[in-house]
NUSEPA-809160 format. One record per atom (N, C-alpha, C, O): residue in three letters; atom name; x, y, z. Coordinates in Angstrom, 3 decimals, always signed. Layout:
BEGIN
+-----+----+----------+----------+----------+
:   r :  a :       px :       py :       pz :
+-----+----+----------+----------+----------+
: ALA : CA :        X :        Y :        Z :
...
+-----+----+----------+----------+----------+
END
This chain:
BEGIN
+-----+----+----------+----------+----------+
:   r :  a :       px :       py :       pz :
+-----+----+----------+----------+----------+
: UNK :  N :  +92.553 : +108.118 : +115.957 :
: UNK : CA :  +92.448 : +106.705 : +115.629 :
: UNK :  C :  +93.243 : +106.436 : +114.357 :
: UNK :  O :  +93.319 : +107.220 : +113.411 :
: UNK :  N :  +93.724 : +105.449 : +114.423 :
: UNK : CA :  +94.561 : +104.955 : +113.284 :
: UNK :  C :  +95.089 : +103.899 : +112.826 :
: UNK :  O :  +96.095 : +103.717 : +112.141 :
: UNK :  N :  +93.959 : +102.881 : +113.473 :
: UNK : CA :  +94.454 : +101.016 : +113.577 :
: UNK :  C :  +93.500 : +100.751 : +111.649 :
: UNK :  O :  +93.693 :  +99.888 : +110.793 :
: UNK :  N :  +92.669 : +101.778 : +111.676 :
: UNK : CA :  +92.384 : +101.511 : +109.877 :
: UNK :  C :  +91.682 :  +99.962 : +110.062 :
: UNK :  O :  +92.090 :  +98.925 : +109.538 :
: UNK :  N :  +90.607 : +100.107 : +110.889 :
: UNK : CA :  +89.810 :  +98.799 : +110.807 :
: UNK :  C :  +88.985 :  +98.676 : +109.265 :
: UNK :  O :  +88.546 :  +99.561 : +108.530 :
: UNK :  N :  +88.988 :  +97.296 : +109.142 :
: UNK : CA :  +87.759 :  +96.847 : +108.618 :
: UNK :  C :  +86.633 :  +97.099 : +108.751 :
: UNK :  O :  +86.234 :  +96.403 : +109.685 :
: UNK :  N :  +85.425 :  +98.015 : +108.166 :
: UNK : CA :  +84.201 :  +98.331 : +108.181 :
: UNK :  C :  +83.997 :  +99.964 : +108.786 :
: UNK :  O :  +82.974 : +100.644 : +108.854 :
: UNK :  N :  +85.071 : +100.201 : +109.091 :
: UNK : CA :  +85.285 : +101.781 : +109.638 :
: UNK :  C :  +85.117 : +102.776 : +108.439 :
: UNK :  O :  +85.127 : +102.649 : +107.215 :
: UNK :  N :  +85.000 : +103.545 : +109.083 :
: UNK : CA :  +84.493 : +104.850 : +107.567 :
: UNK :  C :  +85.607 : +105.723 : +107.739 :
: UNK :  O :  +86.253 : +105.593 : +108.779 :
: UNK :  N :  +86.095 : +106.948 : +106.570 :
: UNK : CA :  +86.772 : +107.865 : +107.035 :
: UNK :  C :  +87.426 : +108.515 : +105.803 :
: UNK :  O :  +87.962 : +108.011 : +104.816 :
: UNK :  N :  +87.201 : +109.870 : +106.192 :
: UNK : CA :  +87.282 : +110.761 : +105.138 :
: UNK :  C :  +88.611 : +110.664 : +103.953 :
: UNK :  O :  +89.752 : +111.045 : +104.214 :
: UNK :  N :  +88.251 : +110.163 : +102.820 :
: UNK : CA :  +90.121 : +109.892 : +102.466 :
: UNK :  C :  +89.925 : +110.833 : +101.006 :
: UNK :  O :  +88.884 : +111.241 : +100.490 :
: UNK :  N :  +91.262 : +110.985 : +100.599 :
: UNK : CA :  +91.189 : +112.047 :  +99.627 :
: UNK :  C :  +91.694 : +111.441 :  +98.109 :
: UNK :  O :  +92.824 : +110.993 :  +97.915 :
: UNK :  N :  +90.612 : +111.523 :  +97.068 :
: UNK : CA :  +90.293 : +110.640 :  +96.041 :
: UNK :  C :  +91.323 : +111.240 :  +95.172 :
: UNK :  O :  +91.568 : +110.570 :  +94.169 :
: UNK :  N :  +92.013 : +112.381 :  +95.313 :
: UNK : CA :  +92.355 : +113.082 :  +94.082 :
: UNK :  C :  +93.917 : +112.767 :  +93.794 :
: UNK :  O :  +94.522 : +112.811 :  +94.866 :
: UNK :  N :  +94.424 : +112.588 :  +93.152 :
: UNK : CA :  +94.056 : +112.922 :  +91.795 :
: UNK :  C :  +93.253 : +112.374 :  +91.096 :
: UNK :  O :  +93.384 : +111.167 :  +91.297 :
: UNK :  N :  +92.141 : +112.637 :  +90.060 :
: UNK : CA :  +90.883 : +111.646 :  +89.870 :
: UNK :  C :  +91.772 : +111.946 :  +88.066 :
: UNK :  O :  +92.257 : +112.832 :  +87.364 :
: UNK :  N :  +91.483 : +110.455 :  +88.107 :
: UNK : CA :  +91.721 : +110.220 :  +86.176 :
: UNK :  C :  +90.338 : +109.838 :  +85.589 :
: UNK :  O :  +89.566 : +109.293 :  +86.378 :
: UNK :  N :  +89.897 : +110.053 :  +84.274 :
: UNK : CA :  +89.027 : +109.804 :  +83.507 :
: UNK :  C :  +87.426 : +109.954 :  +84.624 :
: UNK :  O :  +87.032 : +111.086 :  +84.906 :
: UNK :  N :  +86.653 : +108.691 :  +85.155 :
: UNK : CA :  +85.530 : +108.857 :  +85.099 :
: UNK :  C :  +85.978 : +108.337 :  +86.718 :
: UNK :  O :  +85.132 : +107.750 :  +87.393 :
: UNK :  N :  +87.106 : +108.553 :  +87.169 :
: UNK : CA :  +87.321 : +107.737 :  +88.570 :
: UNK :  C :  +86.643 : +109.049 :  +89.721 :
: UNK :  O :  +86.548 : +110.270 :  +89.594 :
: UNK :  N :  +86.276 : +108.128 :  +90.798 :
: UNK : CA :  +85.671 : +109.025 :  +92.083 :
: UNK :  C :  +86.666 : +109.953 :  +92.097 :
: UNK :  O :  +87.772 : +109.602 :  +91.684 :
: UNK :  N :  +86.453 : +111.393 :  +92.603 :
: UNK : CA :  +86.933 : +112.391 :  +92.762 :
: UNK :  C :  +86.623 : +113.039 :  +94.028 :
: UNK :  O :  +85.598 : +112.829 :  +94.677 :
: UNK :  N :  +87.634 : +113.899 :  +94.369 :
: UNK : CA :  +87.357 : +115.015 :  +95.945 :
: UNK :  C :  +87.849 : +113.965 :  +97.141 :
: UNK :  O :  +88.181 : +112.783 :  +97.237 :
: UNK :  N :  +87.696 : +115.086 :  +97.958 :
: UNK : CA :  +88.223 : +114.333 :  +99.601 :
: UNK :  C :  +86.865 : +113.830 :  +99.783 :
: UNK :  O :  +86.065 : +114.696 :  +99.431 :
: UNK :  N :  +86.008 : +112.236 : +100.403 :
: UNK : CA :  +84.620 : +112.259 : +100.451 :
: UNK :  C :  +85.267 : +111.125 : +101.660 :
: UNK :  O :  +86.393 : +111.016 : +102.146 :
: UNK :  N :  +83.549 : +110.104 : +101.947 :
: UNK : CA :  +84.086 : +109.219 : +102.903 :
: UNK :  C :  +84.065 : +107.997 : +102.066 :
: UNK :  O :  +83.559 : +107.919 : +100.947 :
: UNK :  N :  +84.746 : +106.923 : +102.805 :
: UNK : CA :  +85.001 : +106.100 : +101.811 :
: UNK :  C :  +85.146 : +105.001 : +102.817 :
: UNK :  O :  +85.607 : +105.310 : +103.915 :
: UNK :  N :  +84.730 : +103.454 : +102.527 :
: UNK : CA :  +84.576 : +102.678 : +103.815 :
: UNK :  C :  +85.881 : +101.472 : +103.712 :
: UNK :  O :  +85.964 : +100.975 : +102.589 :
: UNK :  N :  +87.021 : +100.885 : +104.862 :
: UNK : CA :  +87.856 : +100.354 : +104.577 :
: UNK :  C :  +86.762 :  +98.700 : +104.181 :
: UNK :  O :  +85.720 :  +98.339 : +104.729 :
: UNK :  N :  +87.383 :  +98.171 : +103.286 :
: UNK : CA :  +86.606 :  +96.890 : +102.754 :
: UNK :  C :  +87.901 :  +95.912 : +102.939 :
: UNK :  O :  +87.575 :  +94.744 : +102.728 :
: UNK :  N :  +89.714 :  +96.113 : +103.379 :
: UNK : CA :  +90.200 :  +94.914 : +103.376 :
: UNK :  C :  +90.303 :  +94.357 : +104.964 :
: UNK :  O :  +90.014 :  +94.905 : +106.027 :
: UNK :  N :  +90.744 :  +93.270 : +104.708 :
: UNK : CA :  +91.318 :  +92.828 : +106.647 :
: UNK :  C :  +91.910 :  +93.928 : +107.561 :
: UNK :  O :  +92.810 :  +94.611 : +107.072 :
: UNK :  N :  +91.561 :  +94.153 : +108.683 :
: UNK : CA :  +92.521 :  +94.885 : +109.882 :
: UNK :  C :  +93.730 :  +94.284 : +109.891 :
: UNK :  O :  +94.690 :  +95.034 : +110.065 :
: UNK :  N :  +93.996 :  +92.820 : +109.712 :
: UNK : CA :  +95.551 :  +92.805 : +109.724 :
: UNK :  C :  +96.357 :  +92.886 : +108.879 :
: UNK :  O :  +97.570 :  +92.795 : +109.068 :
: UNK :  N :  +95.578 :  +93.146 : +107.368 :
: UNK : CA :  +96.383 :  +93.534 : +106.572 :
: UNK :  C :  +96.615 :  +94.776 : +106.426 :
: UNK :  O :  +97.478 :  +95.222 : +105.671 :
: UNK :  N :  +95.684 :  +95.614 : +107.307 :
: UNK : CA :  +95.616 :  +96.915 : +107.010 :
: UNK :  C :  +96.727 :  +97.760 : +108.531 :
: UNK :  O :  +97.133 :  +98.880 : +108.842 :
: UNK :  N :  +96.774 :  +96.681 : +108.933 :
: UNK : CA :  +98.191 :  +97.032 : +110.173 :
: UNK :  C :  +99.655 :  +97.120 : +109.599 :
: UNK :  O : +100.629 :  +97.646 : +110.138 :
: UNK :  N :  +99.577 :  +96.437 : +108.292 :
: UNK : CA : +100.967 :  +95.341 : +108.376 :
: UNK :  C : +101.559 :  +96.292 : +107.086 :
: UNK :  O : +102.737 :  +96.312 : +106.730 :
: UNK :  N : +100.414 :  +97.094 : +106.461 :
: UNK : CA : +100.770 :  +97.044 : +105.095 :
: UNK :  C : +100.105 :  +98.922 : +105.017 :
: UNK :  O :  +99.181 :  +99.466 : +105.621 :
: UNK :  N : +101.242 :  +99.521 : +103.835 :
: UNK : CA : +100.834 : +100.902 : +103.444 :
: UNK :  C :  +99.687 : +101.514 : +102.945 :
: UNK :  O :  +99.196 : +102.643 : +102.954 :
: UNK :  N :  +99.308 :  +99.967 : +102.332 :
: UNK : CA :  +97.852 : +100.905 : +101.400 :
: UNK :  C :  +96.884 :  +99.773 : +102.056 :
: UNK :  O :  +97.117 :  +98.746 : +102.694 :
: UNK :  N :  +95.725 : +100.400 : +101.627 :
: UNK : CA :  +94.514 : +100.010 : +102.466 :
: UNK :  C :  +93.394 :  +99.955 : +101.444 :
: UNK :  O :  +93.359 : +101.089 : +100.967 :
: UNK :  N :  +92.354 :  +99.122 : +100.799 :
: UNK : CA :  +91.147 :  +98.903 :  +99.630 :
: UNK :  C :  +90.374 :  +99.499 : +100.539 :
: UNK :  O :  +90.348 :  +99.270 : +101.748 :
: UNK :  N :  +89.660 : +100.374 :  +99.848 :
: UNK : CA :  +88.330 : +101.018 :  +99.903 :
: UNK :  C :  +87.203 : +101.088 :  +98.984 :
: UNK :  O :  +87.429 : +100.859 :  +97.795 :
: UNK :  N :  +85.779 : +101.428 :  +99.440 :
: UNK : CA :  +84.640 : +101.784 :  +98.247 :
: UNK :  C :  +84.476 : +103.005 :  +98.843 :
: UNK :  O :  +84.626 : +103.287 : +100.032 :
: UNK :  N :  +84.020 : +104.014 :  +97.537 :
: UNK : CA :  +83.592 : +105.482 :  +98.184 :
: UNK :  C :  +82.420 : +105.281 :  +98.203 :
: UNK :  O :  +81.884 : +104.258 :  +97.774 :
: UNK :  N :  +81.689 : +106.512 :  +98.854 :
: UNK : CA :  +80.618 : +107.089 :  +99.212 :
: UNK :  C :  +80.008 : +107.926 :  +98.299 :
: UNK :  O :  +81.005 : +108.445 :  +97.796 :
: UNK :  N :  +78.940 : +108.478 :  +97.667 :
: UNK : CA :  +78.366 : +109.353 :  +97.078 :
: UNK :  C :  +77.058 : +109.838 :  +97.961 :
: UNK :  O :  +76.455 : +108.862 :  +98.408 :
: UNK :  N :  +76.534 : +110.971 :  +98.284 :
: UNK : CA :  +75.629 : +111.555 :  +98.034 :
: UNK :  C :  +74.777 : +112.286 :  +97.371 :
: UNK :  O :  +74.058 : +113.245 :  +97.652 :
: UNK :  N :  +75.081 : +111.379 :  +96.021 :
: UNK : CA :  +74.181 : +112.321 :  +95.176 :
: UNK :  C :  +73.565 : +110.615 :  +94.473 :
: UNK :  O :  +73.934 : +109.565 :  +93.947 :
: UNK :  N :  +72.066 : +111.589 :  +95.105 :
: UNK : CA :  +70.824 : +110.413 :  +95.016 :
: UNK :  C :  +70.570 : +109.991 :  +93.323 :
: UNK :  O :  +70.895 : +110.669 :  +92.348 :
: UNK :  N :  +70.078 : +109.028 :  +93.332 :
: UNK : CA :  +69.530 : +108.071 :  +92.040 :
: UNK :  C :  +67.843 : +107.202 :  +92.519 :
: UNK :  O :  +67.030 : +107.099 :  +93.438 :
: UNK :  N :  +68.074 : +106.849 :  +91.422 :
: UNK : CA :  +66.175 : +107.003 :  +91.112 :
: UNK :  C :  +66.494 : +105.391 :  +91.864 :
: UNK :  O :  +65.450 : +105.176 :  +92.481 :
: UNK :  N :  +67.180 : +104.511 :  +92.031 :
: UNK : CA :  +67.341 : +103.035 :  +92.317 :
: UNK :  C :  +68.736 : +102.493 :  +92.640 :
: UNK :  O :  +69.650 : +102.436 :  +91.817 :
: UNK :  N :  +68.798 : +102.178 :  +93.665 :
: UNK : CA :  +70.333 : +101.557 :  +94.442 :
: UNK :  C :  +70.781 : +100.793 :  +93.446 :
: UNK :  O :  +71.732 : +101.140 :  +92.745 :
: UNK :  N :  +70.044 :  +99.518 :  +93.266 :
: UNK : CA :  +70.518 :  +98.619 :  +92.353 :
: UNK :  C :  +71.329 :  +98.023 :  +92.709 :
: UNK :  O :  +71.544 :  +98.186 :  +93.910 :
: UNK :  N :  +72.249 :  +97.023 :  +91.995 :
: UNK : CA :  +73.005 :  +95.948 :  +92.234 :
: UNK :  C :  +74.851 :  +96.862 :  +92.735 :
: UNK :  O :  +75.868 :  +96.428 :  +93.275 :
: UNK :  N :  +74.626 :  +97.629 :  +92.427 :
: UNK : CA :  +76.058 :  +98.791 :  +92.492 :
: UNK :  C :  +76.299 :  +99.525 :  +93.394 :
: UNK :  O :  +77.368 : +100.074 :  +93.659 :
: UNK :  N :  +75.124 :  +99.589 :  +94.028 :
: UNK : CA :  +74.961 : +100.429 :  +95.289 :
: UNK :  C :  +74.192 : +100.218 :  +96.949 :
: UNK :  O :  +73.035 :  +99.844 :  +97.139 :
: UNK :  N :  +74.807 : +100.435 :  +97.591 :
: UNK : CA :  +74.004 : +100.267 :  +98.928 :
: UNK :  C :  +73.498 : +101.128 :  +99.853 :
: UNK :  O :  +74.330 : +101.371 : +100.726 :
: UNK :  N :  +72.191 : +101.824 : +100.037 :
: UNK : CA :  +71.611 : +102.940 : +100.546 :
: UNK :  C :  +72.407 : +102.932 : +101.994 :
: UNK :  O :  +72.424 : +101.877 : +102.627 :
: UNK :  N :  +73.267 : +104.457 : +102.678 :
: UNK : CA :  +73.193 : +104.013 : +103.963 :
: UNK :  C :  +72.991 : +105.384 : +104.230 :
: UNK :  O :  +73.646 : +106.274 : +103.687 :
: UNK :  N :  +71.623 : +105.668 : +105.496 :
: UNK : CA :  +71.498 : +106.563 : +105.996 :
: UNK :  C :  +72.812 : +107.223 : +107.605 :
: UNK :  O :  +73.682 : +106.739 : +108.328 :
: UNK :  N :  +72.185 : +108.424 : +107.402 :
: UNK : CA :  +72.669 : +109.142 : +108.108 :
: UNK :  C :  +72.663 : +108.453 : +109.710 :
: UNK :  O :  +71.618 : +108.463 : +110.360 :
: UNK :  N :  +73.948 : +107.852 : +110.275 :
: UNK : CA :  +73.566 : +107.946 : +111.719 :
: UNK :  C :  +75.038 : +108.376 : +112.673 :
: UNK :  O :  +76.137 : +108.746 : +112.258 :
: UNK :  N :  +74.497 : +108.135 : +114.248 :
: UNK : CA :  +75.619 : +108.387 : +114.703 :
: UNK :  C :  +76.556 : +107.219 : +115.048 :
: UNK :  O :  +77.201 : +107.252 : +116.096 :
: UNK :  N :  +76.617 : +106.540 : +114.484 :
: UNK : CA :  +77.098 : +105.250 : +114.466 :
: UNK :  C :  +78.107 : +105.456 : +113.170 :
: UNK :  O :  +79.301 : +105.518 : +113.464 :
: UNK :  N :  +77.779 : +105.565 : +111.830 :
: UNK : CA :  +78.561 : +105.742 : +111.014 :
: UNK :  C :  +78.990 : +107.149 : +110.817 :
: UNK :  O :  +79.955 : +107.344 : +110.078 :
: UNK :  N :  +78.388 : +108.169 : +111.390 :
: UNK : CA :  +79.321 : +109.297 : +111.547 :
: UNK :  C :  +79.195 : +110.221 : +109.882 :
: UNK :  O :  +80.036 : +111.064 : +109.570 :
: UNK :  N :  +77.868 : +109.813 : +108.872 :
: UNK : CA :  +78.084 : +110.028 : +107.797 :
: UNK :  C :  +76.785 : +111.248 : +108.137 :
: UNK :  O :  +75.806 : +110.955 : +108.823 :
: UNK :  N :  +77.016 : +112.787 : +107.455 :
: UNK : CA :  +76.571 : +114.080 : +107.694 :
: UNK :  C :  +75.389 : +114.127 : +106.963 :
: UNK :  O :  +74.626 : +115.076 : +107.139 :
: UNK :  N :  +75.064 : +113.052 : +105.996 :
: UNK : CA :  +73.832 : +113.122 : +104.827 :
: UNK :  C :  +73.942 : +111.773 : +104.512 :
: UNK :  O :  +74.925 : +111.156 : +104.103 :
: UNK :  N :  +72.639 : +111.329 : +104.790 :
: UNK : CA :  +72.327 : +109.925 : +103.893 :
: UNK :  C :  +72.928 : +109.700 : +102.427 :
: UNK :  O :  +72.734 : +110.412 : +101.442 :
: UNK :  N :  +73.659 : +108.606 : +102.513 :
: UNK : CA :  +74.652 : +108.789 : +101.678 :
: UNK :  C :  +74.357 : +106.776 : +100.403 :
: UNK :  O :  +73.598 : +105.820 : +100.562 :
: UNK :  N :  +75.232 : +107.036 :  +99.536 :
: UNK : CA :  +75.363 : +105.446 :  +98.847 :
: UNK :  C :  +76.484 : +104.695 :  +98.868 :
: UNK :  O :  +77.547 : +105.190 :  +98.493 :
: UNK :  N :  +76.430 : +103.769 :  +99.183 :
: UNK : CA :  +77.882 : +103.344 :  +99.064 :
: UNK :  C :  +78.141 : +102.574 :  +97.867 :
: UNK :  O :  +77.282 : +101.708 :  +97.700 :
: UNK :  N :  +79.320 : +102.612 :  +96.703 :
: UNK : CA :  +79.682 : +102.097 :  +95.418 :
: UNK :  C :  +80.143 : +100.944 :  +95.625 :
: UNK :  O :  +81.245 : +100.873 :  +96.167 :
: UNK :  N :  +79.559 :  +99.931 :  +95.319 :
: UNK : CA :  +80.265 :  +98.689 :  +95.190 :
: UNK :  C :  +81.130 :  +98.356 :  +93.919 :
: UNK :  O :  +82.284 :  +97.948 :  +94.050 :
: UNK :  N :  +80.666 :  +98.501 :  +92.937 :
: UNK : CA :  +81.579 :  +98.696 :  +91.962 :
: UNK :  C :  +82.723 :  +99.406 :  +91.620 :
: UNK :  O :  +83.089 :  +99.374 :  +90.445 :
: UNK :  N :  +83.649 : +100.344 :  +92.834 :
: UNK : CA :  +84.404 : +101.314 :  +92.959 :
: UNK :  C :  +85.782 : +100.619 :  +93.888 :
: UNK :  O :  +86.520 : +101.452 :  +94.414 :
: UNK :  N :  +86.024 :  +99.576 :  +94.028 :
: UNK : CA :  +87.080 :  +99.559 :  +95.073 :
: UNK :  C :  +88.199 :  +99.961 :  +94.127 :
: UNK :  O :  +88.366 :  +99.810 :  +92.916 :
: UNK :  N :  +89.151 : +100.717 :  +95.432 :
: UNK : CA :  +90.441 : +101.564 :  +94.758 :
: UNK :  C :  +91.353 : +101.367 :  +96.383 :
: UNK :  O :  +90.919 : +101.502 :  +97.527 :
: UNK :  N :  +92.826 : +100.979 :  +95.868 :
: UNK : CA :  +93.474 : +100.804 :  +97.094 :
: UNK :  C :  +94.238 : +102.027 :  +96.525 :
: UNK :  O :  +94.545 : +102.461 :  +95.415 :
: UNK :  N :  +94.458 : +102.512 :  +98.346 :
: UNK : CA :  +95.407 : +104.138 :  +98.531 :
: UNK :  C :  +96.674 : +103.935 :  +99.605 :
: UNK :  O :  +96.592 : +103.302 : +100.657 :
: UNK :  N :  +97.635 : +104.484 :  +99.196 :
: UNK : CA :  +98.409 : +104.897 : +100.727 :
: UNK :  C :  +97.459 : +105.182 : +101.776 :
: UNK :  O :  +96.277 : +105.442 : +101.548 :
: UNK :  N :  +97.919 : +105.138 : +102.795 :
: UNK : CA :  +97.502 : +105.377 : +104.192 :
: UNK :  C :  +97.597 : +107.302 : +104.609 :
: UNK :  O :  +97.013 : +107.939 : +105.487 :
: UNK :  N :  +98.888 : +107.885 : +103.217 :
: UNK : CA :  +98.460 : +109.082 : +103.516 :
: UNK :  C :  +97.384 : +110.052 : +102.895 :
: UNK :  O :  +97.298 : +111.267 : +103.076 :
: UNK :  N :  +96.677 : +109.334 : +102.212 :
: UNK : CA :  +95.315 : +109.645 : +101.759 :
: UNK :  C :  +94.331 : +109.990 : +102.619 :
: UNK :  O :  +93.749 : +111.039 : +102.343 :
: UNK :  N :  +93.830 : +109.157 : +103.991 :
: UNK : CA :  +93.614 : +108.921 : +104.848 :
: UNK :  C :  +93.543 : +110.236 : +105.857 :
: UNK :  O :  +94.492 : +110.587 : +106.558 :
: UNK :  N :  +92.501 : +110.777 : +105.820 :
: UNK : CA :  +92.394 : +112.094 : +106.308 :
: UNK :  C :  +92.028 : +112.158 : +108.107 :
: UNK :  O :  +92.773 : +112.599 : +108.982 :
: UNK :  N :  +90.915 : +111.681 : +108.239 :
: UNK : CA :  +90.308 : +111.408 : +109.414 :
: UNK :  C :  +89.229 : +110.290 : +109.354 :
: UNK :  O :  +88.445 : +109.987 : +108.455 :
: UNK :  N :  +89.450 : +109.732 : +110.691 :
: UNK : CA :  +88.109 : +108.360 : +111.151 :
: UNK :  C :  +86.659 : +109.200 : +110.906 :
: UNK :  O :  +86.845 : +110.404 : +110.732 :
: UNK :  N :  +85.912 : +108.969 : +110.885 :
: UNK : CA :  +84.311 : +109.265 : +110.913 :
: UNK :  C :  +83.359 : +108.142 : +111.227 :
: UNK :  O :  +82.179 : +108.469 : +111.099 :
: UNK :  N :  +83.571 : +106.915 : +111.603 :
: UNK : CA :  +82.346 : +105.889 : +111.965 :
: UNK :  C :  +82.761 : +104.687 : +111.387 :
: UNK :  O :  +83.549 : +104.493 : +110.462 :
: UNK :  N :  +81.964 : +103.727 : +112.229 :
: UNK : CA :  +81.160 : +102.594 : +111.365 :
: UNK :  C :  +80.500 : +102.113 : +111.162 :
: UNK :  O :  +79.600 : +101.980 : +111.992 :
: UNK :  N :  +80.419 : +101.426 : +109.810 :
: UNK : CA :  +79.379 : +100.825 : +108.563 :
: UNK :  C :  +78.656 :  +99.958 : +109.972 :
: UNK :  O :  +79.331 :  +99.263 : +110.732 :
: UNK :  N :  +77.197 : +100.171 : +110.106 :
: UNK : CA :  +76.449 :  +98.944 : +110.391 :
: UNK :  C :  +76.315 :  +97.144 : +110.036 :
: UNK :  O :  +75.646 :  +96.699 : +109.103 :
: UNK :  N :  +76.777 :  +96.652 : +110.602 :
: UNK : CA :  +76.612 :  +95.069 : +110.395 :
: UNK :  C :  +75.986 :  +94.727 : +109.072 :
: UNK :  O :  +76.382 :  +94.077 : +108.104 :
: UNK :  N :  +75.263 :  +95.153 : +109.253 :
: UNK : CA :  +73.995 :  +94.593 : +107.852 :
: UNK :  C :  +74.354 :  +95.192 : +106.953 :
: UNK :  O :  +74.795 :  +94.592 : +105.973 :
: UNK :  N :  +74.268 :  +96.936 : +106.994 :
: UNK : CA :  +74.765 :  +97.224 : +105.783 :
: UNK :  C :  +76.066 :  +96.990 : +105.022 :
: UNK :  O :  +76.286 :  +97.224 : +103.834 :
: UNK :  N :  +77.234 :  +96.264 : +106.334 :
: UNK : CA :  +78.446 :  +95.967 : +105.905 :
: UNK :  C :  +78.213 :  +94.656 : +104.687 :
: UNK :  O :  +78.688 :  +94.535 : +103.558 :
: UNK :  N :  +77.198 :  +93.706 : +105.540 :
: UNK : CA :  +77.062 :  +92.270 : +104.982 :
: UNK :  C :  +76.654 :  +92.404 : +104.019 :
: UNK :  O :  +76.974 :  +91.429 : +103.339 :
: UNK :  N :  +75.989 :  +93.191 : +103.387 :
: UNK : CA :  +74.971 :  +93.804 : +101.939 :
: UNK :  C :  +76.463 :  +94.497 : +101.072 :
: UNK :  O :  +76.666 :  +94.040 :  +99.947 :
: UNK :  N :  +77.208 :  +95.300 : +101.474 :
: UNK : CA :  +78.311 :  +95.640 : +100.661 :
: UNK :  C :  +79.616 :  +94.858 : +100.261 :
: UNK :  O :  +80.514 :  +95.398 :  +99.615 :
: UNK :  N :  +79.658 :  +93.707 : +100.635 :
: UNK : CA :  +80.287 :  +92.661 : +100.885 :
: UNK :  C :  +79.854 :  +91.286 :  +99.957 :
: UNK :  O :  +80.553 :  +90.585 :  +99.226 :
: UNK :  N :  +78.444 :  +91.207 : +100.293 :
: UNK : CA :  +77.866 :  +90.490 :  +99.054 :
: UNK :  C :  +77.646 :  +91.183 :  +98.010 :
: UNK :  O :  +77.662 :  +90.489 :  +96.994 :
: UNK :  N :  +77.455 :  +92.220 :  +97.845 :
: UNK : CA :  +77.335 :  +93.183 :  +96.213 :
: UNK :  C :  +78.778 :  +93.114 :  +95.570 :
: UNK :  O :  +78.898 :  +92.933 :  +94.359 :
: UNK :  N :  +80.023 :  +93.284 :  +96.520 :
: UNK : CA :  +81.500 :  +93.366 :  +95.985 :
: UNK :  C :  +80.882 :  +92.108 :  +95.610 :
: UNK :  O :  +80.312 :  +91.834 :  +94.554 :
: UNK :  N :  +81.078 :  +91.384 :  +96.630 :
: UNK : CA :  +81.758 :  +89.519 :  +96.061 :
: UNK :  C :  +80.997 :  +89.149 :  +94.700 :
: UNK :  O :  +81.586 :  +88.357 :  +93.964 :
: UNK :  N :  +79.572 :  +89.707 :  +94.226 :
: UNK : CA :  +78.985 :  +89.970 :  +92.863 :
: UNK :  C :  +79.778 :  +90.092 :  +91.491 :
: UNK :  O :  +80.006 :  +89.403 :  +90.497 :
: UNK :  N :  +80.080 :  +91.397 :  +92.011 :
: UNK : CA :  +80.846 :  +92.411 :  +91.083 :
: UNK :  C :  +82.165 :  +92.064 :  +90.742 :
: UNK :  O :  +82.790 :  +92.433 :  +89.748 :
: UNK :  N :  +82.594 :  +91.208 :  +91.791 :
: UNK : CA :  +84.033 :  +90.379 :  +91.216 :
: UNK :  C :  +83.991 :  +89.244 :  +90.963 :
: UNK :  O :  +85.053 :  +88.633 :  +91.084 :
: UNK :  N :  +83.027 :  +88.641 :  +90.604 :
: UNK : CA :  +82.601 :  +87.387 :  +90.767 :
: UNK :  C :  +83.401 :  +86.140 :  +91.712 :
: UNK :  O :  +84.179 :  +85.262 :  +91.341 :
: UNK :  N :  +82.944 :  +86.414 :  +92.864 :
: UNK : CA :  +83.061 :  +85.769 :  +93.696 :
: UNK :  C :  +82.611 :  +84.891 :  +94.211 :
: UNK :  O :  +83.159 :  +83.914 :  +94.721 :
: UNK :  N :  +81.471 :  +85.184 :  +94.116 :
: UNK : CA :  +80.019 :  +84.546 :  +94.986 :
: UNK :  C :  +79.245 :  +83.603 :  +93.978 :
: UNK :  O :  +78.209 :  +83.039 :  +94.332 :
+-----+----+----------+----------+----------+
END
């Protein structure tokens, strides 16, 4: 797969990591348009963490493990983290984000950039 949808998950590789930025190959969910993400080299993403905290909070969005999103451990997703990459970052597809939890990461961005 390689149309790089909107709300699709997939393993992309963070590194080189500067200062306090996400690091490692992890999953990371596409957050811009499919047709911009057809038309154009790089692609906005938020990563993923699995490493738990005492409270999601306004920064984060709990998403468990399913076979739908294709994610190996209940995982968080960073709203406060978008980072656009080449497309050869872009390792492999792994799933997608559930509806709801998309609509919840979507209103936390539009927060965080003041959008909303």
């Amino acid at each position: 797969m390689s149309d790089y949808r909107h709300g699709t998950i997939w393993s992309i590789n963070f590194e080189p990591q500067v200062g306090t930025e996400i690091k490692k190959v992890r999953p990371g969910l596409i957050i811009s348009r499919t047709g911009f993400n057809q038309k154009r080299q790089k692609i906005t993403v938020l990563p993923f963490t699995s490493q738990p905290l005492p409270a999601q909070g306004a920064a984060r969005v709990f998403v468990p493990k399913s076979s739908l999103n294709g994610l190996n451990r209940d995982s968080q997703l960073i709203t406060i983290a978008p980072a656009t990459f080449d497309k050869k970052r872009f390792v492999e597809y792994i799933g997608e984000l559930e509806s709801d939890l998309l609509t919840e990461a979507k209103r936390k961005l539009a927060i965080y950039l003041g959008l909303h």
